[in-house]
DRENVEXLO-601143 format. One record per residue (C-alpha): residue in three letters; x negated, y negated, z negated. Coordinates in steps of 0.5 Angstrom, whole numbers, plus 2048, in hexadecimal, padded with zeros to 3 digits. Example, Ala and Ser with C-alpha at 12.3 -4.5 7.8 and 13.67 -1.06 7.14 Angstrom:
ALA7E78097F0;SER7E58027F2;
REM end
This chain:
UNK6546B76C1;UNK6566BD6BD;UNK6526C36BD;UNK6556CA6BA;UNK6516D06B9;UNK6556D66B9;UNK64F6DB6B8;UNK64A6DE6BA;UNK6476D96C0;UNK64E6D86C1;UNK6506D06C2;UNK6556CC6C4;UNK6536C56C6;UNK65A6C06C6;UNK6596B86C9;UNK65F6B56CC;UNK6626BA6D1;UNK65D6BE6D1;UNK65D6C56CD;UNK6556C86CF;UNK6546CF6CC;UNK64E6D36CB;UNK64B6D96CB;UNK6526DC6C9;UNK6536E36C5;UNK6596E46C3;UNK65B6EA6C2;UNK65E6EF6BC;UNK6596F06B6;UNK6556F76B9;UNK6576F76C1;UNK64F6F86C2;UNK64A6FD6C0;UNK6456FB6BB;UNK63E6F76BE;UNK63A6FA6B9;UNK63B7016B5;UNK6347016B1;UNK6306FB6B0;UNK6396F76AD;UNK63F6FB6AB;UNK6416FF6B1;UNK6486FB6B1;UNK64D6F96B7;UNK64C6F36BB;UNK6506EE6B9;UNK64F6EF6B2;UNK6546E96B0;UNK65A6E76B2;UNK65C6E26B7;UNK65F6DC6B3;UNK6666DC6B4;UNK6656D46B5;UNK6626D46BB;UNK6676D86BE;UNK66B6D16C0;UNK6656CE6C3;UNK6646D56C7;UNK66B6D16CB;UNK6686CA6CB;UNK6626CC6CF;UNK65F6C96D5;UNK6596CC6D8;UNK6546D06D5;UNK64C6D06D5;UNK6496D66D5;UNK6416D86D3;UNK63F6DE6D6;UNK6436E66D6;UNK6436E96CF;UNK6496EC6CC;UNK6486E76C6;UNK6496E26CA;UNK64F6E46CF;UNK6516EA6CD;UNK6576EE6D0;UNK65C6EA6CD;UNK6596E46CF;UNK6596E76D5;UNK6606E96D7;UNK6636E16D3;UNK65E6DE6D8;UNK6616E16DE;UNK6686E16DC;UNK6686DA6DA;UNK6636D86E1;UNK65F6D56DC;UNK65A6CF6E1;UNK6536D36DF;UNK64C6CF6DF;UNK6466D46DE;UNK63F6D56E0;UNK63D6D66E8;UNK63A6DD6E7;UNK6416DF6E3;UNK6466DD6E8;UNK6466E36ED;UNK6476E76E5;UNK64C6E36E3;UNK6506E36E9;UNK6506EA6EA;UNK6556EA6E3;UNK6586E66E6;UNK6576DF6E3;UNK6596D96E6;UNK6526D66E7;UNK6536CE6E9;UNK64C6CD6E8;UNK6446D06E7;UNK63E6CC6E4;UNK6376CC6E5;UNK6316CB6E0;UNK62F6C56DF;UNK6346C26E6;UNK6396BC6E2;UNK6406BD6E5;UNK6476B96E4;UNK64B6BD6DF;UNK6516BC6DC;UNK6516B46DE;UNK64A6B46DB;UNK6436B86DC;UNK6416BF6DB;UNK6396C26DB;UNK6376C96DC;UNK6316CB6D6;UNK62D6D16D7;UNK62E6D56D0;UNK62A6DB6CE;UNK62F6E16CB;UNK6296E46C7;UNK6216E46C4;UNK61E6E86C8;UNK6206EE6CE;UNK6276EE6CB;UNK6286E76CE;UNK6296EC6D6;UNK62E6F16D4;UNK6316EC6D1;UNK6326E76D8;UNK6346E16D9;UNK6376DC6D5;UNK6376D46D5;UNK6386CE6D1;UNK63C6C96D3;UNK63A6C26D1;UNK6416BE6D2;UNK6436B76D2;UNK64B6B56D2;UNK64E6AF6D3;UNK64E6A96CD;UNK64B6B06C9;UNK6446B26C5;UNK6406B76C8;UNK6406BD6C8;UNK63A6C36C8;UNK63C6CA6C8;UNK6366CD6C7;UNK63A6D46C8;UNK6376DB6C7;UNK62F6D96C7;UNK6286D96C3;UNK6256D36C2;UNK6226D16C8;UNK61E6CB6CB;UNK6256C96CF;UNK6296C96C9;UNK6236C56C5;UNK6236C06CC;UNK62C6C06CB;UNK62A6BE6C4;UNK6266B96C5;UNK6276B56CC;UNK62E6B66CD;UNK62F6B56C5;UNK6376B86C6;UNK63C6B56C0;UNK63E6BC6BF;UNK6396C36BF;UNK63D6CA6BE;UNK6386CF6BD;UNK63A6D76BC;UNK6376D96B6;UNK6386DF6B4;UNK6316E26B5;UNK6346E86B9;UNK6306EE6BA;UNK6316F56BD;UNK62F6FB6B9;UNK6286FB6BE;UNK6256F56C0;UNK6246EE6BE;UNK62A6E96BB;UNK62E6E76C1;UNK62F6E06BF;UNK62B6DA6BA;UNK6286DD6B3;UNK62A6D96AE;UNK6236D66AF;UNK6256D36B5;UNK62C6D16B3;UNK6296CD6AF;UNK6246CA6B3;UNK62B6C96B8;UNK62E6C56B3;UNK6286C06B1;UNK6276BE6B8;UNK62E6BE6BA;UNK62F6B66BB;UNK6366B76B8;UNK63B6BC6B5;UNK63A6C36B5;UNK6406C86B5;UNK63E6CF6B4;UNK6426D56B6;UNK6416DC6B9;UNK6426DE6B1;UNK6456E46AE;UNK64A6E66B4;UNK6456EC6B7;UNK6426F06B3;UNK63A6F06B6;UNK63A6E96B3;UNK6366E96AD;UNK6366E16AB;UNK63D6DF6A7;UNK63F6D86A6;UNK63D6D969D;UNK6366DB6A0;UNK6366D56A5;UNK6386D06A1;UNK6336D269B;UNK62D6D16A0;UNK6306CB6A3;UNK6316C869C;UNK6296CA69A;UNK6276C66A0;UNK62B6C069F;UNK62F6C26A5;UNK6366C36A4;UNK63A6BD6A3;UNK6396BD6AB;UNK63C6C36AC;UNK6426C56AE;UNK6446CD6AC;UNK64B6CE6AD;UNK64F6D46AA;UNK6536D66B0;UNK6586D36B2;UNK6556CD6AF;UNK6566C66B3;UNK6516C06B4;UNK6536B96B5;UNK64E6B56B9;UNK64F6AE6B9;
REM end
């Protein structure tokens, strides 16, 4: 298995035939407004570019897996690649009817906590919490997948969620091979974080059975964590050799 990370929650999962990607944004530098204009530097959304090496993965794709609706993780251009190129789309039951009114190719939708067949393997639904406190309704639905591939280790996207007694149950029961976390702490100028503080990235990390990848850093501008902040505090908590955090573009070998 190979794993790329573009940016942001962007991935690419690559096993045998099969090329999955995630959460894709993969727009020019600017095409968004700012998420936060007081709180961070009020700049356009995405505030890197897109790697040019990922751009020959974007003609190998095969089906893309979808968390939930927000613009940075399928933004217009993801949309408008999706529905020229009839990517298969695999998304959460409550988004089909959303996804389909782009005009998305949804083959397939997945509910909370139901195994299903995925891709010759499995794939499970995983409630997640996009926010601590109210924030968590205006921010909607969002789902975590828990994914078992042929011959492959497992795989746990947490998505964008809070530490929360169903991931902490993931962690510790299912115990994936592999748990991506968005750790960005991402906040809006009013409310609390929208994704894990520091405080819980951390705590994700330790008891995370396997290897860690970290993303959703330094891509959009109301995400405060970086990768030096991350990696000081994951070493101070003899963390980091378990973690993966990749600067974008970066591949991930899995054997």
């Amino acid at each position: 298995m190979k794993i790329q990370h573009f940016r942001n929650a962007t991935m690419v999962i690559e096993t045998g035939d099969i090329v999955l990607l995630i959460d894709p944004m993969i727009g020019p530098t600017g095409t968004m407004p700012p998420f936060s204009f007081f709180r961070s530097k009020p700049r356009r959304n995405p505030t890197v570019p897109l790697p040019e090496s990922c751009q020959p993965i974007l003609e190998k794709v095969t089906h893309c897996l979808l968390t939930h609706q927000h613009p940075d993780h399928l933004d217009k251009e993801a949309e408008q690649y999706l529905t020229q190129k009839n990517i298969p789309v695999i998304c959460s039951f409550l988004d089909e009817k959303a996804f389909r009114k782009k005009g998305l190719n949804v083959i397939q939708t997945v509910d909370y906590w139901e195994r299903v067949d995925f891709l010759g393997g499995k794939i499970e639904g995983i409630p997640a919490r996009h926010g601590y406190g109210f924030v968590a309704k205006p921010a909607g639905n969002v789902m975590g997948y828990y994914i078992e591939l042929p011959n492959e280790p497992s795989i746990y996207l947490s998505s964008d969620t809070i530490y929360t007694d169903q991931v902490d149950k993931v962690l510790k029961e299912y115990k994936p091979a592999i748990s991506v976390v968005a750790a960005g702490s991402a906040q809006f100028d009013i409310f609390k974080p929208l994704l894990m503080t520091v405080e819980d990235i951390l705590k994700f990390t330790k008891n995370a059975p396997g290897k860690v990848i970290a993303n959703h850093m330094e891509a959009v501008n109301h995400c405060p964590t970086t990768r030096v902040i991350l990696k000081q505090k994951l070493a101070a908590r003899g963390l980091l050799e378990k973690t993966f955090i990749p600067e974008d573009g970066d591949w991930l070998e899995i054997r």
